[in-house]
C-alpha positions in Angstrom: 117.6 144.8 64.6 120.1 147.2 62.7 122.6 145.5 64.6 121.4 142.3 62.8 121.6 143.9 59.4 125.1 145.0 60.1 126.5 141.4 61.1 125.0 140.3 58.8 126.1 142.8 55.2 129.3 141.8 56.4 129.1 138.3 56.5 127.7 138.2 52.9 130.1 141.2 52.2 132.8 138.9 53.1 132.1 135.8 51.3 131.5 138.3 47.9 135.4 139.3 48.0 136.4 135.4 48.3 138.4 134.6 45.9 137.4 130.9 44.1 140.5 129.1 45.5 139.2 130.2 49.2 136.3 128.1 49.1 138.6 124.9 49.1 140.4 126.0 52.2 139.5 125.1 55.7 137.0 127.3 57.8 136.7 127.3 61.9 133.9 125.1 61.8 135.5 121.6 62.3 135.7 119.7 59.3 134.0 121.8 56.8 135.5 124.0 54.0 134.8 127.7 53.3 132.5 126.3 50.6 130.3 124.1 53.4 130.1 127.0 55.7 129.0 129.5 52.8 126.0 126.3 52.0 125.1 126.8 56.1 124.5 130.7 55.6 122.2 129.8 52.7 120.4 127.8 54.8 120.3 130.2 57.7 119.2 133.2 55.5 116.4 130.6 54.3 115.4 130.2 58.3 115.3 133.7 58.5 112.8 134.2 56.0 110.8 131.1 56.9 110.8 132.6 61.0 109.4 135.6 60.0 106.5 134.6 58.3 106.1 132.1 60.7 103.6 134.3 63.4 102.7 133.0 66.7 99.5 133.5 69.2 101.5 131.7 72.4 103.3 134.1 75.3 107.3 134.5 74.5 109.1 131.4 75.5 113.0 132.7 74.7 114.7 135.8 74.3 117.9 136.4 72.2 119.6 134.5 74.9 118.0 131.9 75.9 117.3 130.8 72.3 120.2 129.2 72.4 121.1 126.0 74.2 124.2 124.5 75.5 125.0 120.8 74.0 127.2 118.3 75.7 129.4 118.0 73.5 131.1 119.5 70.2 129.4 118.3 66.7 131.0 115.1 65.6 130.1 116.2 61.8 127.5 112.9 61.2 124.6 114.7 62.0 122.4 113.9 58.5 122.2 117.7 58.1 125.7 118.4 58.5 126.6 116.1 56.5 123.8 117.1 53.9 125.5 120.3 53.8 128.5 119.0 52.8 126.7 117.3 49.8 125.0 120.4 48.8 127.8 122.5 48.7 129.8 119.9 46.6 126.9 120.1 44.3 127.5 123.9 43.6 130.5 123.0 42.0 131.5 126.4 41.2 132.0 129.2 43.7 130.1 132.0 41.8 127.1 129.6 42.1 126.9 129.4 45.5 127.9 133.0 45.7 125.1 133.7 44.1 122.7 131.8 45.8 123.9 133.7 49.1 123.0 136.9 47.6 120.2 136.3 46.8 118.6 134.9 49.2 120.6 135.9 51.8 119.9 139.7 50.5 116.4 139.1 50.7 116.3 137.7 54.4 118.3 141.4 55.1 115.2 142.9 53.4 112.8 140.7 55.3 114.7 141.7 58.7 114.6 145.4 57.8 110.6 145.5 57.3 109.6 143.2 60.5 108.1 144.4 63.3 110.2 143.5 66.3 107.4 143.1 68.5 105.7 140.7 66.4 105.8 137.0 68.2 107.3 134.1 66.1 107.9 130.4 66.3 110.7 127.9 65.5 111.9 125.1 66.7 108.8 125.0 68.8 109.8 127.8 70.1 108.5 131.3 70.3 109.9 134.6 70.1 109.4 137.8 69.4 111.3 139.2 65.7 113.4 141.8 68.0 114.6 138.4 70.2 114.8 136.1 67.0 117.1 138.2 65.3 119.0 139.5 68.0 120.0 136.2 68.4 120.8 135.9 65.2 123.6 138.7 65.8 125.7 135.8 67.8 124.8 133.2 64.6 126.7 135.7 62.6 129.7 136.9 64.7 130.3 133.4 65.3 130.3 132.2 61.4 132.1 135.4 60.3 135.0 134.1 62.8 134.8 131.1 60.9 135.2 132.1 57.3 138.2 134.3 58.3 139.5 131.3 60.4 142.1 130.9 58.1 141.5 133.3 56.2 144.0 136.2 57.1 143.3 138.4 53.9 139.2 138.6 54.5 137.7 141.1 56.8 136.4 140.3 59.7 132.9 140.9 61.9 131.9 144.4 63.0 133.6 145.4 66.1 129.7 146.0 67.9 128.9 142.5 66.5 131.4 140.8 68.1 130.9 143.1 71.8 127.2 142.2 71.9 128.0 139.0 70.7 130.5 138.6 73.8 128.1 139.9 76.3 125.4 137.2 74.8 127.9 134.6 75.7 128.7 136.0 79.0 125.3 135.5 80.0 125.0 132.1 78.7 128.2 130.9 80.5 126.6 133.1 83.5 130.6 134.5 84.1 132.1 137.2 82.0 135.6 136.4 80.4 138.5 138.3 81.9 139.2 142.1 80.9 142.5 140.3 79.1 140.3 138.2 76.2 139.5 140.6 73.4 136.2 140.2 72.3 137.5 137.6 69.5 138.9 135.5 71.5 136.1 135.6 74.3 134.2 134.1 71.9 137.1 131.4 69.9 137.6 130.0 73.3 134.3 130.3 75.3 132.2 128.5 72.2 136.0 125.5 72.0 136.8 127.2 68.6 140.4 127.2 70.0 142.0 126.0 73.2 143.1 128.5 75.3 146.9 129.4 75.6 148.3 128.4 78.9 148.4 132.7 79.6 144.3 132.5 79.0 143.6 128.9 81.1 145.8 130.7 84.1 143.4 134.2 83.8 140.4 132.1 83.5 141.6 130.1 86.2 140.9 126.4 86.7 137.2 126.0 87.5 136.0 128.4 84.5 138.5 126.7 82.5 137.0 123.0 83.0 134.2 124.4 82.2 134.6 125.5 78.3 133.7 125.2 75.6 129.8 126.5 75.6 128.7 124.2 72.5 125.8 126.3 71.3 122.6 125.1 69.0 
């Protein structure tokens, strides 16, 4: 859980130094802007808070790994809530707006986090967890999307060095391989979740199997 808060004060702590004209330039998430991706965490922080007050009777039925699932195949960017995302985040129309609204809410999902009992058993998407799980998975939501707004983005800072390590042993254990020694943690996770092709120096210390086998597309 503190590693949760940590991820995640970064995140927010990075989107707060933006400057206004970053929010028009491209992010790591294919074919959205900084601004749509910033619309995303709002959402997410509003998840958070929804989770958590969402209690559950039932037996665990994930963990912090297998919350996640691996898709087929990368997001095409026509799912209705990607592209109501878009929309939304156009509708902001100026950066301090949406800023804001991260803030805010997203400040009082940290809060929400902080005073949760991790043992506590949750449900979403008809799942259940318990808090500890839910937002331990929610450490590899915000490595991931922290990579993305810093994307191009050379200037901002980016995740928490422990973020990213946990987040790498998270994906490790969904691919059920580890990455070679040579991947830093960064670029464990750029290539493992297709966020960037691997260099022909990375496919040949992967080797050809593992490499057919990328990228993990999470959801």
């Amino acid at each position: 859980m503190d590693l949760f808060s940590r991820s995640w004060t970064a995140l927010r702590t990075a989107v707060a130094g933006l400057p206004d004209e970053d929010f028009g330039r491209p992010s790591g998430c294919a074919g959205w802007l900084v601004r749509d991706l910033v619309c995303h965490l709002v959402v997410d922080a509003q998840d958070v808070l929804i989770t958590l007050v969402t209690p559950a009777e039932a037996e665990p039925t994930r963990d912090a790994v297998t919350y996640w699932e691996v898709a087929p195949a990368p997001p095409a960017g026509d799912d209705p809530l990607d592209v109501l995302t878009v929309r939304l985040a156009a509708a902001y129309e100026e950066p301090r707006l949406l800023r804001f609204h991260l803030d805010d809410v997203g400040s009082a999902a940290g809060r929400a986090a902080a005073l949760a009992d991790p043992g506590l058993r949750v449900a979403t998407r008809d799942q259940v967890l318990t808090v500890g799980d839910y937002l331990g998975a929610y450490v590899l939501e915000w490595t991931l999307h922290h990579l993305d707004l810093v994307a191009h983005l050379p200037h901002a800072a980016g995740p928490p060095a422990e973020g990213l390590a946990r987040s790498r042993e998270m994906l490790e254990e969904i691919a059920g391989a580890a990455f070679p020694a040579s991947f830093s943690d960064a670029d464990a996770l750029l290539v493992g979740t297709g966020r960037r092709a691997p260099t022909d120096a990375e496919r040949a210390a992967l080797g050809e199997p593992a490499a057919r086998r990328l990228p993990f597309v999470l959801g």
